[in-house]
C-alpha positions as CSV (number, residue, x, y, z in Angstrom):
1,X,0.0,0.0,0.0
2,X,1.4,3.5,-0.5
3,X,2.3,5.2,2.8
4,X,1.6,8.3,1.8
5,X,-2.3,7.0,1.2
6,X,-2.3,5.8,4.4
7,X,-0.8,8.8,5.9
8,X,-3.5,10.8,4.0
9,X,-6.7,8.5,5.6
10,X,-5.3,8.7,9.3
11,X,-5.2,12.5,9.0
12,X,-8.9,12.7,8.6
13,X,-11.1,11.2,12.1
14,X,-12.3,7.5,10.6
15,X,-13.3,4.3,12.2
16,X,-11.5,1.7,11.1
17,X,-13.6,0.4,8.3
18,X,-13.8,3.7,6.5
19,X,-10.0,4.6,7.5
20,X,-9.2,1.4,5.5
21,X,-11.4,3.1,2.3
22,X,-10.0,5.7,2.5
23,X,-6.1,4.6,2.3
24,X,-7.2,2.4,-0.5
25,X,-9.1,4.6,-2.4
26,X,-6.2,7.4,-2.2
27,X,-3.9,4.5,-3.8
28,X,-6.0,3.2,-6.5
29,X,-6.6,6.9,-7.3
30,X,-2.8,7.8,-7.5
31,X,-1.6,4.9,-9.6
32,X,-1.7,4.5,-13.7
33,X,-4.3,3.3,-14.7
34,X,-6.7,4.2,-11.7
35,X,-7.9,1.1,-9.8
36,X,-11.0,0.5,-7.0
37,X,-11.4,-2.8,-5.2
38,X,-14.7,-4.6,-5.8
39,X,-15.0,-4.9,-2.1
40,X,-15.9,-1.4,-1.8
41,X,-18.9,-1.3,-4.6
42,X,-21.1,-3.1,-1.7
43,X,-22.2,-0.7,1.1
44,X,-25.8,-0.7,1.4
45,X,-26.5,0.9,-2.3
46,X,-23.9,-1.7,-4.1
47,X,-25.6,-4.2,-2.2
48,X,-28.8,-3.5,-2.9
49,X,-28.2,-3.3,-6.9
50,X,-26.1,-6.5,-7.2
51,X,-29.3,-8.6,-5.5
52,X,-30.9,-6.5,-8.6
53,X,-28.3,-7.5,-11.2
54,X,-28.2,-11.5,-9.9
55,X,-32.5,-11.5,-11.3
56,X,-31.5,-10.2,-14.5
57,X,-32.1,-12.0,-17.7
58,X,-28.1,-11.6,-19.0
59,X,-26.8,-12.8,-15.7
60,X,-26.6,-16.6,-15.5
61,X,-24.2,-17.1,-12.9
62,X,-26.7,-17.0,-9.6
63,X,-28.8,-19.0,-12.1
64,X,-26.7,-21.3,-12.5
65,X,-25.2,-21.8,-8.9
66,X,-29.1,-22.1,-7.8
67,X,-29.8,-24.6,-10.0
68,X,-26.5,-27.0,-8.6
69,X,-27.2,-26.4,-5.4
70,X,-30.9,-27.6,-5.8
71,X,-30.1,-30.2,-8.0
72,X,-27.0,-31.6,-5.5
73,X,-28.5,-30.9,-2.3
74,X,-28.2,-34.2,-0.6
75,X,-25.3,-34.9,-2.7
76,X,-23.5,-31.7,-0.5
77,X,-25.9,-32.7,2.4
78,X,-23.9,-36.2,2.7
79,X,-20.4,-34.4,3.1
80,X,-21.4,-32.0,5.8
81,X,-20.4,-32.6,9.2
82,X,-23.9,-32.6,11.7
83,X,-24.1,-29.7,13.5
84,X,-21.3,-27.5,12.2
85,X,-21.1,-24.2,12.0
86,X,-21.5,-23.0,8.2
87,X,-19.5,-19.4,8.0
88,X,-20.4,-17.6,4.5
89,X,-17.8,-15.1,3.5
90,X,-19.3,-12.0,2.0
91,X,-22.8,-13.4,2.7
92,X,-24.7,-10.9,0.7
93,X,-28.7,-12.1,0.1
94,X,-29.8,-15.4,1.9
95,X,-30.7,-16.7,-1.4
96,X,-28.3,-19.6,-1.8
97,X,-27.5,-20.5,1.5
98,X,-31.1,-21.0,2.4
99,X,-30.9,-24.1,0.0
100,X,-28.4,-25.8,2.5
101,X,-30.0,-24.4,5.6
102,X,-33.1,-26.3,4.2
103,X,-31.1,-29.4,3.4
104,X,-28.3,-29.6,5.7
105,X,-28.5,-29.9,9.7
106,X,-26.1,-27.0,10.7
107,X,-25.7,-26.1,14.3
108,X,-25.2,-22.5,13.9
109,X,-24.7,-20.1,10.6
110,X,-22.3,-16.9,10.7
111,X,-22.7,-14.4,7.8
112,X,-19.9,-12.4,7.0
113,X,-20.2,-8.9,5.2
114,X,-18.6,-6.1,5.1
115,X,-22.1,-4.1,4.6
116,X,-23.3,-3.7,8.1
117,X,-26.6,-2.8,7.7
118,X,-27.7,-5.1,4.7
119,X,-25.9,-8.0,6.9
120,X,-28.0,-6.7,9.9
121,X,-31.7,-7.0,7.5
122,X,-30.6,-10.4,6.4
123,X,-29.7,-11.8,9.6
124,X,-32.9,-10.8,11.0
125,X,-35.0,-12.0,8.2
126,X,-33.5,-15.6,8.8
127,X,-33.9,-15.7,12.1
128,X,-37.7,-15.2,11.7
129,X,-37.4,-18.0,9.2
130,X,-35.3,-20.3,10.9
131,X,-36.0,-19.9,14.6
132,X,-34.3,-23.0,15.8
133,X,-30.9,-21.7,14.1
134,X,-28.5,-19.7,15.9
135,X,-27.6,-16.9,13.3
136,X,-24.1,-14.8,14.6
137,X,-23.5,-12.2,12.1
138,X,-20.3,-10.9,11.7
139,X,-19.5,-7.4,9.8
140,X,-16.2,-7.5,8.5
141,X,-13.9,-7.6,5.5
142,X,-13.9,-11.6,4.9
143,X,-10.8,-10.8,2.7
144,X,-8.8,-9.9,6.2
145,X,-8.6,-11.9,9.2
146,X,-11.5,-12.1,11.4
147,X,-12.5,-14.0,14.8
148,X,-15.2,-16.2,14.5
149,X,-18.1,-16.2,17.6
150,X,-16.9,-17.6,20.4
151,X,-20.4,-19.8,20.1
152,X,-19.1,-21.8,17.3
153,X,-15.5,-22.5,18.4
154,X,-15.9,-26.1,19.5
155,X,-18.3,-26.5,16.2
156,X,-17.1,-28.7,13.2
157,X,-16.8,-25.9,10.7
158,X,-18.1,-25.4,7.0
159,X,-17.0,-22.5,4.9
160,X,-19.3,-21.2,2.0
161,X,-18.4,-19.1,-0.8
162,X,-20.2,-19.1,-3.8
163,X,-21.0,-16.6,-6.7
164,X,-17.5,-17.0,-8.7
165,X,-16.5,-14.2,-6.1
166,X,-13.3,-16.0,-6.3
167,X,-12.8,-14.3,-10.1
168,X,-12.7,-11.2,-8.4
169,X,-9.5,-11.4,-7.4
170,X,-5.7,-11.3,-8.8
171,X,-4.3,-14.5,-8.6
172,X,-2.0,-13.7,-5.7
173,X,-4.6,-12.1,-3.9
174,X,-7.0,-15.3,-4.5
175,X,-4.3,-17.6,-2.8
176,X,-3.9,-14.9,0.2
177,X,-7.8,-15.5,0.9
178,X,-7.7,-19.4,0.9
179,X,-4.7,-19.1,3.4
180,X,-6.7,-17.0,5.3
181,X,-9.9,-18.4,5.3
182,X,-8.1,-22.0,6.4
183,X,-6.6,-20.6,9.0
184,X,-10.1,-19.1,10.2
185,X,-11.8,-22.1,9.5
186,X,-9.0,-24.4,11.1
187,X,-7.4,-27.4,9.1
188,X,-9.8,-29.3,9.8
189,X,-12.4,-27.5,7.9
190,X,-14.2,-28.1,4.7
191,X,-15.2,-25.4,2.2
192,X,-17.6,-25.3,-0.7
193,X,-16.6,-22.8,-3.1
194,X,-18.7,-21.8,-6.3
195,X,-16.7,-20.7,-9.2
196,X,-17.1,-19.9,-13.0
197,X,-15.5,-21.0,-16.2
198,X,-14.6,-19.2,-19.5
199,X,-17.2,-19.2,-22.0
200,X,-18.4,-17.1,-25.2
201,X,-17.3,-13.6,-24.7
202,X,-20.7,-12.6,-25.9
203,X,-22.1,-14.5,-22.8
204,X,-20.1,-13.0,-20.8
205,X,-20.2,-9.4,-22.0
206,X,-24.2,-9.5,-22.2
207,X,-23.8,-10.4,-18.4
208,X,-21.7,-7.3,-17.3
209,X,-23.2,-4.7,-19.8
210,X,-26.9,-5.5,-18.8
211,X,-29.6,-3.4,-21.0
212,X,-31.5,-2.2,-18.4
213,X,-27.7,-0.5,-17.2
214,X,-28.4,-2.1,-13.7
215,X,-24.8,-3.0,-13.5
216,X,-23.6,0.3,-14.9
217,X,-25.6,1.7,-11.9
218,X,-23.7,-0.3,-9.2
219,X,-20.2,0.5,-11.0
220,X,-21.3,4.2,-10.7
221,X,-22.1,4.0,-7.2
222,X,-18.2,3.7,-5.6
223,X,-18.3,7.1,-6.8
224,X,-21.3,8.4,-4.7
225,X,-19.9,6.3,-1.9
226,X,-16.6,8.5,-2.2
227,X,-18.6,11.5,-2.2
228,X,-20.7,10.7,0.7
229,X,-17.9,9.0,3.0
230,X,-14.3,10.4,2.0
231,X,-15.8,14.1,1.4
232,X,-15.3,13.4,-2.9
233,X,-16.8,15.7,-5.9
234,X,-17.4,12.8,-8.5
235,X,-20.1,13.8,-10.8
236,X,-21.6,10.5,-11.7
237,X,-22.6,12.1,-15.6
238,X,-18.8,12.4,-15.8
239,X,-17.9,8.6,-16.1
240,X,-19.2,6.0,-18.1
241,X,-18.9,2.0,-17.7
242,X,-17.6,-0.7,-19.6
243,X,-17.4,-4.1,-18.8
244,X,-14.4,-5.7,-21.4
245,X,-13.1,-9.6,-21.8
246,X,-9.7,-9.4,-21.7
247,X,-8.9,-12.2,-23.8
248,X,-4.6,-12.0,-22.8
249,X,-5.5,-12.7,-19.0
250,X,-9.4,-14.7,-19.3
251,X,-11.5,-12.5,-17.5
252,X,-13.7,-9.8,-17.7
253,X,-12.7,-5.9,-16.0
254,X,-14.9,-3.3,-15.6
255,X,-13.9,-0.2,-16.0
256,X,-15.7,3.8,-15.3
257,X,-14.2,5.7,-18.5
258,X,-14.1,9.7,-17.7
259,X,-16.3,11.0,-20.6
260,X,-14.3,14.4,-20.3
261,X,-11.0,15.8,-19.3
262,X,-11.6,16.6,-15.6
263,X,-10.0,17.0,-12.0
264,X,-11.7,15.1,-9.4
265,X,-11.2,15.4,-5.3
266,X,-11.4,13.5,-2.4
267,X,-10.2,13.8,1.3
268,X,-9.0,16.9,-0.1
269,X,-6.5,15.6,-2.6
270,X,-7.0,16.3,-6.5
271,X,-6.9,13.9,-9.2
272,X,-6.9,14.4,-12.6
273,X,-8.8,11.9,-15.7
274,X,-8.5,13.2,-19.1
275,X,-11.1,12.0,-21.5
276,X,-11.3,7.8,-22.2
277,X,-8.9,7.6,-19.0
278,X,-10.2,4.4,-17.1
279,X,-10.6,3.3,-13.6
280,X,-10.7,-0.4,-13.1
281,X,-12.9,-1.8,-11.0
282,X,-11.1,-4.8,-10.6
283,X,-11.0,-8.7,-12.4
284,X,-14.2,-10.8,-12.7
285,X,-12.3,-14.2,-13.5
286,X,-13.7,-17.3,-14.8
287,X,-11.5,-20.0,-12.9
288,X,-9.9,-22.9,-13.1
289,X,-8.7,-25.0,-10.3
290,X,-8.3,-29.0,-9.2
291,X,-10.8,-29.9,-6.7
292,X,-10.9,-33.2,-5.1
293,X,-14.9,-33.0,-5.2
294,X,-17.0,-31.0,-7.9
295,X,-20.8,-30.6,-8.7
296,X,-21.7,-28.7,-11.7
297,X,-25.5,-28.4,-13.5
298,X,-27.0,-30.9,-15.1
299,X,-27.1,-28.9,-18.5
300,X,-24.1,-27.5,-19.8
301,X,-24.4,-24.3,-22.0
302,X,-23.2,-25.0,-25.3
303,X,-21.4,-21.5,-25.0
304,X,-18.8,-22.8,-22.6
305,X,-15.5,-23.3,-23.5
306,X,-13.8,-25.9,-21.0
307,X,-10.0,-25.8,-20.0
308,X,-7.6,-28.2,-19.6
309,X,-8.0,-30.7,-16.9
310,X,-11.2,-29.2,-15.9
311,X,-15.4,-30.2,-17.0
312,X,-16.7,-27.2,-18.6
313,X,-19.1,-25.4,-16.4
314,X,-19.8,-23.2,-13.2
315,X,-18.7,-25.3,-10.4
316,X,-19.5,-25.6,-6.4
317,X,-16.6,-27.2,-5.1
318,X,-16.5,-29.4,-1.7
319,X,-12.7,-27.6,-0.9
320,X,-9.8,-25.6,-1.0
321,X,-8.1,-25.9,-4.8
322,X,-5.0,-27.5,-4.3
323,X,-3.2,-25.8,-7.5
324,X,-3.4,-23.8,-10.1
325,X,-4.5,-25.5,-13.6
């Protein structure tokens, strides 16, 4: 991280949370090309329009996962230890996990998000539909280190992380989770991990540049986030976005392209975009990893394109990918 960023951040009165936004904001800002972390699209807003984007018609991936996780319930039912405690990492909607809450016979269930108050809604919403479950939400960046409830430390342990979030990261920065998330889980922890694979780059652009500019919409909200937290002037009119497959590296970016020459501020500090400069918003990867369990849909669009040593299609895997493919 660049010092001076965090320098900048601890000179204005944060909490931690937003101190941390600020820092990395002030970083992505300064470098060439600009760059934003997708964590930081989901505060209440950003959370709020991605539940939006997963219902529409382009999007296939929470489709898709749905559909496995229906179709492989007791097949995922059969691996999971009785009575553990099942720990989502950026927990988002209850949509998926309420198939395994249904299915599975967890002792205990502990969101984490690093939205507090959509975490908050969808905590209390399960609890009203699972009464007998103990529900310990946890608000914090599941991409950092984090102490589980004390409830659940004697609990067999279960992590969950589906959505392809996985793409979202550099590959370094994807091996830096796992680590972390096994050494939060503990060894002897299993994980299920949803993740996509490559596919026709129509597919996948029609899937990141929705027509009804839903997505466009939650890009364009970092911006107001800036402006509302970190004391920014973004005008939102200003900045465009693009979602692009970049064929070189197998994954699609999203960028905010300035439609002008301008000069931006935030925590006080100017930075300057001149017209068609891009901010990226950060890798959405199809993946490819070796799993020693795998469970995909029982159709397989004809669009995919499968890689080597690898069955094409969006995958929920049982645990941690061993290796890169």
């Amino acid at each position: 991280m660049n010092v001076h960023a965090a320098a900048l951040a601890k000179t204005h009165r944060f909490d931690e949370q937003t101190s941390a936004f600020a820092s990395d904001v002030i970083d992505g800002l300064s470098q060439h090309p600009k760059r934003l972390s997708p964590k930081y699209f989901y505060d209440a807003t950003g959370s709020e329009l991605f539940e939006q984007i997963t219902l529409l018609p382009e999007y296939y991936p929470t489709r898709t996962e749905l559909t496995i996780l229906r179709d492989r319930a007791s097949k995922i039912s059969a691996v999971v230890p009785k009575g553990a405690a099942l720990v989502e990492f950026g927990a988002g909607a209850t949509t998926k996990v309420r198939l395994l809450l249904n299915q599975c016979a967890f002792g205990a269930y502990v969101p984490v998000d690093i939205s507090g108050d959509f975490l908050k809604a969808q905590a209390d919403a399960l609890r009203k539909d699972f009464p007998a479950l103990d529900v310990y939400p946890v608000a914090a960046d599941f991409t950092a280190p984090f102490a589980l409830p004390d409830a659940v430390q004697a609990m067999p342990r279960l992590g969950f992380f589906p959505g392809s979030t996985l793409g979202n990261f550099e590959p370094h920065e994807a091996c830096a989770f796992m680590r972390s998330a096994r050494d939060i889980l503990g060894e002897a922890a299993q994980m299920i991990i949803g993740v996509d694979l490559e596919k026709n780059e129509r597919v996948l652009y029609n899937a990141y540049n929705d027509a009804a500019g839903v997505t466009a919409r939650f890009n364009l909200n970092v911006l107001v986030r800036i402006n509302r937290e970190l004391g920014g002037n973004f005008d939102t009119a200003g900045f465009t976005h693009r979602a692009i497959y970049n064929r070189d590296r197998h994954r699609i970016e999203m960028h905010l392209i300035s439609r002008k020459t301008q000069t931006v501020r935030a925590l006080g500090r100017s930075f300057s975009a001149r017209a068609g400069a891009r901010a990226t918003r950060g890798p959405t990867r199809p993946a490819c990893f070796r799993f020693t369990r795998w469970w995909l849909r029982t159709e397989i669009l004809r669009s995919e394109t499968p890689r080597s040593g690898i069955r094409p299609g969006p995958i929920s895997a049982r645990s941690i990918p061993t290796r890169r493919q």
